[in-house]
C-alpha positions in Angstrom: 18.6 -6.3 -44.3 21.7 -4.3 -42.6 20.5 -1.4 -44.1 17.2 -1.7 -42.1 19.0 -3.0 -39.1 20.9 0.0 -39.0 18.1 2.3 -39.4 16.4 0.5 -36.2 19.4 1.1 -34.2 19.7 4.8 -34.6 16.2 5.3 -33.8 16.3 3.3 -30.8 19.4 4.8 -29.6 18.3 8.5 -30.6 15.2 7.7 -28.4 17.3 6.2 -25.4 19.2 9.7 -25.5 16.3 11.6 -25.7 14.4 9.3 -22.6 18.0 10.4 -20.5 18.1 14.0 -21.4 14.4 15.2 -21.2 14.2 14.8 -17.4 17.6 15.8 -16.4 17.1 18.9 -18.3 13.5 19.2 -17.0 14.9 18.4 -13.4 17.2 21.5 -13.9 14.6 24.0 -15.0 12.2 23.7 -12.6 14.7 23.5 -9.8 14.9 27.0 -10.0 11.5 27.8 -11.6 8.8 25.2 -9.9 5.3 25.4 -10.5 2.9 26.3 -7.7 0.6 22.7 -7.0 -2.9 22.9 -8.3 -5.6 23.9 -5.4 -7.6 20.8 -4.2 -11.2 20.9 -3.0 -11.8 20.6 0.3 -15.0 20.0 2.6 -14.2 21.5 5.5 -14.1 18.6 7.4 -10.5 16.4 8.1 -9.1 13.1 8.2 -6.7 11.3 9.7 -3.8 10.7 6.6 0.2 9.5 6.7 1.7 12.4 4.6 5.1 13.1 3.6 6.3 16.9 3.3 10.1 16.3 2.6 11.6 13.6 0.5 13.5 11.1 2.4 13.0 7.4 4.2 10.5 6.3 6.2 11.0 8.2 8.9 9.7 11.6 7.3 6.2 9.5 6.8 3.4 11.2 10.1 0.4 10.7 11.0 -1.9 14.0 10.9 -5.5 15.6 10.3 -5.4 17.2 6.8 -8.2 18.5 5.3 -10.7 16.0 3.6 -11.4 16.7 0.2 -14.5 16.4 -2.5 -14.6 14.9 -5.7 -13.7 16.2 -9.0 -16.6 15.8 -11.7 -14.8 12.5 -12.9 -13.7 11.0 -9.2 -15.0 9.2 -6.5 -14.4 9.7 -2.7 -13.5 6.7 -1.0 -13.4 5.6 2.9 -10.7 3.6 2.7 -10.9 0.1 5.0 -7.4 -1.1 3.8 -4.7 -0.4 1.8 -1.3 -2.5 1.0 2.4 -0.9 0.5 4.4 -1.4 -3.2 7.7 -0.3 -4.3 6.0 2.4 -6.2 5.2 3.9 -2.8 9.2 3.6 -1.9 10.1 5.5 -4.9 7.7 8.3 -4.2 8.8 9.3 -0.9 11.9 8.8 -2.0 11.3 10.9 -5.1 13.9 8.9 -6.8 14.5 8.3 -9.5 14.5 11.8 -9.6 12.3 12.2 -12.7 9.4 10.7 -10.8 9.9 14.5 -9.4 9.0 16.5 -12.5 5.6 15.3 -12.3 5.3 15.3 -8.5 7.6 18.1 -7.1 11.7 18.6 -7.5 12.4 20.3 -4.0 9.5 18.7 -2.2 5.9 16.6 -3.0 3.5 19.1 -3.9 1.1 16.0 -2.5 1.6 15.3 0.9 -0.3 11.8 0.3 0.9 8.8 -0.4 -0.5 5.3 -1.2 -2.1 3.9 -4.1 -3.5 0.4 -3.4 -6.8 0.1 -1.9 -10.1 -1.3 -1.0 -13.4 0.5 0.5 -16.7 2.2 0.4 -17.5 4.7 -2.1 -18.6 8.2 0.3 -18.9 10.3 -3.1 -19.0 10.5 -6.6 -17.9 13.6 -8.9 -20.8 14.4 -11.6 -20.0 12.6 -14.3 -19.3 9.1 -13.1 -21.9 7.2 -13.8 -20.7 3.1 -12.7 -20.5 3.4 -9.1 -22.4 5.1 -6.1 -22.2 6.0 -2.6 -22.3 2.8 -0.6 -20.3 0.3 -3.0 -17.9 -1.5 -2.0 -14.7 -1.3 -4.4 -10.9 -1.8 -4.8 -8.5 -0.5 -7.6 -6.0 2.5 -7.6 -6.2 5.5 -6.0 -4.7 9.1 -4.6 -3.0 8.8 -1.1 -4.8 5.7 0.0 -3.1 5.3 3.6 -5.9 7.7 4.6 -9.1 7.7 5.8 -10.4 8.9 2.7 -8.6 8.7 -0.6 -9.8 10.3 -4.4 -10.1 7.4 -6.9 -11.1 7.4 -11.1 -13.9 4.7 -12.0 -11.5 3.3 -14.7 -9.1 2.4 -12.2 -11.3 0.8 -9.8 -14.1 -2.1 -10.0 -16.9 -3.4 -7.5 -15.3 -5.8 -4.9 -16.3 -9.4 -4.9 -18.5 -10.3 -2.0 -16.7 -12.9 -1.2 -13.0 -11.0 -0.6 -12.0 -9.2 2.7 -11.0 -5.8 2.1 -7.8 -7.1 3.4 -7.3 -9.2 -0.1 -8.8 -6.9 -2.0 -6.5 -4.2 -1.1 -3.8 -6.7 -2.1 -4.2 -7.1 -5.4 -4.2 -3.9 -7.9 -0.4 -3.4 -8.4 0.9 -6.5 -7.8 -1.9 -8.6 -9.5 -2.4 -7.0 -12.5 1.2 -6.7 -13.1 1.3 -10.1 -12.6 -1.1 -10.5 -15.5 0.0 -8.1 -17.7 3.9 -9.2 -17.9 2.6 -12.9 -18.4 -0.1 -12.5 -21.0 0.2 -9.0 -22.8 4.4 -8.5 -22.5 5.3 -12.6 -22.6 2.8 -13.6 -24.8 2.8 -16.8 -22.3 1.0 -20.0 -23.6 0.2 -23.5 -22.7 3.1 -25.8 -22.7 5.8 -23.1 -22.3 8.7 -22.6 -19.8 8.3 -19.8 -17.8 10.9 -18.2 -14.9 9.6 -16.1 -12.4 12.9 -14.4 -10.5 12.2 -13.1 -7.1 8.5 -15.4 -6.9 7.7 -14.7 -3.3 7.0 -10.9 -3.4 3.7 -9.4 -3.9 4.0 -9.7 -7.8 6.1 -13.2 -7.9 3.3 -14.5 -5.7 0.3 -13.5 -8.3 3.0 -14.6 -11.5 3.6 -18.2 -10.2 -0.1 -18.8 -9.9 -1.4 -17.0 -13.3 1.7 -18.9 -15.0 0.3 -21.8 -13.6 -3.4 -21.3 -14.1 -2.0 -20.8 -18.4 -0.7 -23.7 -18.3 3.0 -23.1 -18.4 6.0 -25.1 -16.6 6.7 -23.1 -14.1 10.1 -22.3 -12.4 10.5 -20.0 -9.3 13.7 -18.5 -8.0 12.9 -17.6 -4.5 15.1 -17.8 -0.8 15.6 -20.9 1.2 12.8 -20.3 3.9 10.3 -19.4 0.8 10.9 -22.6 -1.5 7.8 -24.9 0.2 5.2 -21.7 -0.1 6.1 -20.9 -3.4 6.0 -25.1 -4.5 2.5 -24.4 -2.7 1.6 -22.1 -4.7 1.9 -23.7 -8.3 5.5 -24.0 -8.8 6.8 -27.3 -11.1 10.2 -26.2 -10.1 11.7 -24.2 -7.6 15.2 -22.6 -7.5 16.6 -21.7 -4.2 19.2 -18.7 -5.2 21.3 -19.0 -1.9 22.7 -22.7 -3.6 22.5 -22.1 -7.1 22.5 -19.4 -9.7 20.0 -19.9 -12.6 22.0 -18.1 -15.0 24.8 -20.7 -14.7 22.1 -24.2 -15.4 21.3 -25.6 -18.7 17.8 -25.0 -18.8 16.5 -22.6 -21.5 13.1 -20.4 -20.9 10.4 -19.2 -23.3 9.4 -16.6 -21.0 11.7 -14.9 -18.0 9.4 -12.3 -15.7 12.7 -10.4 -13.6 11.1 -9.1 -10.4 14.6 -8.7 -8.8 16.9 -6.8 -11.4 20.5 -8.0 -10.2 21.8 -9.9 -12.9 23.1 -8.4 -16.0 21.2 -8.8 -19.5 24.0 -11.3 -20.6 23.6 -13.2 -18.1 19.8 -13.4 -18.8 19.7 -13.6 -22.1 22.0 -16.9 -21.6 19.2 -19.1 -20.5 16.4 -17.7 -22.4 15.7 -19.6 -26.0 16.9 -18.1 -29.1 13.2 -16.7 -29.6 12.6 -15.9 -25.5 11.4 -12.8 -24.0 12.1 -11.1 -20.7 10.1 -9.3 -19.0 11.9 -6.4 -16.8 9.3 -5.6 -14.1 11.1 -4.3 -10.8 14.9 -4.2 -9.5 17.0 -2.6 -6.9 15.7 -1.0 -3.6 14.7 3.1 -3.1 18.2 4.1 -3.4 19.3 2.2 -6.7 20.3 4.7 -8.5 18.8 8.5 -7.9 18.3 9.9 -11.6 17.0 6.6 -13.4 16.8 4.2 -11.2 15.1 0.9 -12.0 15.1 2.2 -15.4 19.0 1.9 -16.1 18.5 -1.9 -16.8 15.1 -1.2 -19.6 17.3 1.9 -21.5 19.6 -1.1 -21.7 17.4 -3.6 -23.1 16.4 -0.8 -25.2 19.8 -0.5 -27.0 20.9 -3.8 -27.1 17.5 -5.2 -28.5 18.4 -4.4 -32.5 21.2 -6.5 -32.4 19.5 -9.8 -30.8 16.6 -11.7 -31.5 15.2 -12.3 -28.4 12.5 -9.4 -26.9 13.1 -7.5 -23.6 11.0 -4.8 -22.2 9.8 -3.6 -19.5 5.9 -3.1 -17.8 4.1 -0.6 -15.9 0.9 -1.7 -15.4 -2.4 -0.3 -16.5 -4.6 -0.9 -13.9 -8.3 -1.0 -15.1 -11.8 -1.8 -14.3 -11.4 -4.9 -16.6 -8.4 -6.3 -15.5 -9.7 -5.6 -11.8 -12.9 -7.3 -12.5 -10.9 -10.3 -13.7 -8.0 -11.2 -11.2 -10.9 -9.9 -8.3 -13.1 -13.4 -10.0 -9.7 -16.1 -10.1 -9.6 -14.8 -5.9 -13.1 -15.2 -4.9 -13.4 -18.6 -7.1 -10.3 -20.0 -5.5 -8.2 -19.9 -8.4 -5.6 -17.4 -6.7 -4.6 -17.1 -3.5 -3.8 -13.8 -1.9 -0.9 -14.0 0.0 -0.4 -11.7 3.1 2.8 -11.6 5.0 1.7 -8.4 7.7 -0.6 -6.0 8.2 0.0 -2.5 10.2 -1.9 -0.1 11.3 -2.4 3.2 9.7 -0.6 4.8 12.5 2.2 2.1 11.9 2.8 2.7 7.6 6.7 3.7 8.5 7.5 0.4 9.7 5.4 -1.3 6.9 7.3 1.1 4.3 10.7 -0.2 6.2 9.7 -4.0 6.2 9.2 -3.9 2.5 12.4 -1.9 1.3 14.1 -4.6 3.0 13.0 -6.9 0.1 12.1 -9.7 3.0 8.3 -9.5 2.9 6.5 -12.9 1.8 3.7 -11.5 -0.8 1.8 -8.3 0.5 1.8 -5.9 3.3 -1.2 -4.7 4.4 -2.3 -1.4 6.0 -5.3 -2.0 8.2 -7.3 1.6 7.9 -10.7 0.7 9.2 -8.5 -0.2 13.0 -7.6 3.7 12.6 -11.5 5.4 13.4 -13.4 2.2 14.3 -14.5 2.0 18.3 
């Protein structure tokens, strides 16, 4: 048994090294040898787009034409009719933590665009996609979706429900399926079990409570004084206001903890999970939490201490699919889920929505209204 143990731990901590390493020494190459960005296709035409040509806060984020661009054989062109702001769309124009810039430009975005949430009308399809067609109305994932027109693959997007505004529908890709995902696929969550859900009145504690709920689980949300009645509203069996007391200090033990916030150390979690528990690391810490690896200090953590304890911890990215789209789109229109919207902005306005949410305030989603932007 030790000598496996010990066989564990050096692989995990030989791939913790390696996960910290790769992308500093990355960073440094192409620092001073960066790739040229791929050509898009255009059509000649533009549209109105927020775009970001520096890293930096909101206030680098405008409002300009920019070309309008075609379909690749396996996208789809969407008009866009809404859109909703995540912390994924923080950390972009942020470009931190800084790996997120190997991928997407070390000195500046090679993509001007930003966004990734959305719902609207498919205005083209590349040659080989063969589910959806000019006219349809859909929601999913997409490539700078606070636009006009945003690019889109058909795994990543499903038909909207008749019965959803594009308003909802915009709110749910990101924040929904991860939701799902951390519940089901990472916490294995059944029937009868204790689930916590720290920081429940975002956009993914919002979804959590009400999946959690809809599984069958006891439920307990930690959440801020003015937010305790909505989230009891939403499916709650108990809710924690963290302004009066710390759940990390109480004698109840959890099957399952989802950590939307990321504040409290792993010893301090691990305390009130059960001996066989799991936690589920899913966000934590604003746009300037740390510039090399961010949010993902707390996982490589996890990641090292997890040979010596038996409880789980990991963290999620979702995988946002046509599938689990399909799915979470149904428990909306049915009734089954509620979509909660604190504001909506204007296209023109995506700064100040950007702002709003890295102040960690905002009540479920905010939404970007892009129809208001071209409709008379």
């Amino acid at each position: 048994m030790k000598s496996g143990k010990k066989r564990r731990w050096g692989w995990k901590r030989i791939t913790a090294l390696i996960v910290l390493l790769i992308p500093i020494v990355g960073f440094t190459i192409l620092w001073f040898d960066e790739p040229e960005p791929l050509a898009n296709r255009t059509s000649g035409e533009t549209m109105q787009a927020i775009v970001y040509r520096a890293y930096g806060g909101p206030e680098v984020l405008r409002l300009e034409a920019i070309d309008k661009l075609l379909p690749l054989d396996t996208q789809i062109l969407v008009q866009v009719r809404a859109a909703s702001a995540n912390p994924l769309d923080w950390h972009y124009l942020h470009g931190t933590p800084y790996l997120m810039r190997l991928d997407g430009g070390v000195r500046k975005p090679h993509d001007p665009r930003i966004g990734t949430d959305f719902a609207g009308v498919v205005a083209a399809v590349g040659t080989r996609v063969t589910e959806f067609k000019p006219g349809d109305e859909v929601f999913g994932v997409g490539i700078g979706t606070f636009g006009e027109y945003a690019l889109a693959y058909e795994r990543r997007i499903a038909l909207k429900p008749a019965g959803l505004s594009f308003e909802q529908a915009a709110a749910i890709p990101i924040a929904a399926v991860t939701a799902l995902q951390s519940l089901r696929d990472k916490g294995k969550l059944a029937a009868g079990q204790k689930v916590l859900i720290n920081g429940s009145s975002g956009g993914v504690g919002t979804f959590a409570v009400q999946i959690a709920h809809l599984l069958g689980a006891k439920v307990t949300a930690v959440c801020s004084t003015r937010n305790v009645e909505m989230v009891r509203a939403l499916g709650a069996d108990h809710v924690i206001d963290y302004k009066r007391e710390d759940f990390t200090k109480g004698e109840a033990r959890y099957d399952l903890i989802v950590d939307n916030v990321g504040i409290h150390p792993l010893s301090d979690m691990r305390r009130v999970l059960k001996p066989q528990g799991i936690l589920v690391l899913v966000g934590g810490g604003g746009p300037d939490a740390g510039n090399w690896i961010g949010p993902l200090a707390r996982p490589l953590k996890a990641l090292v201490m997890s040979p010596f304890v038996e409880q789980e911890m990991s963290m999620l990215l979702a995988d946002v699919t046509r599938k689990e789209l399909t799915y979470l789109g149904g428990l909306v229109e049915s009734g089954q889920v509620k979509v909660v919207i604190d504001r909506t902005y204007p296209l023109a306005e995506v700064a100040e929505a950007i702002r709003y949410l890295e102040d960690g305030r905002a009540r479920g989603k905010v939404i970007i209204n892009v129809a208001a932007a071209t409709d008379p």
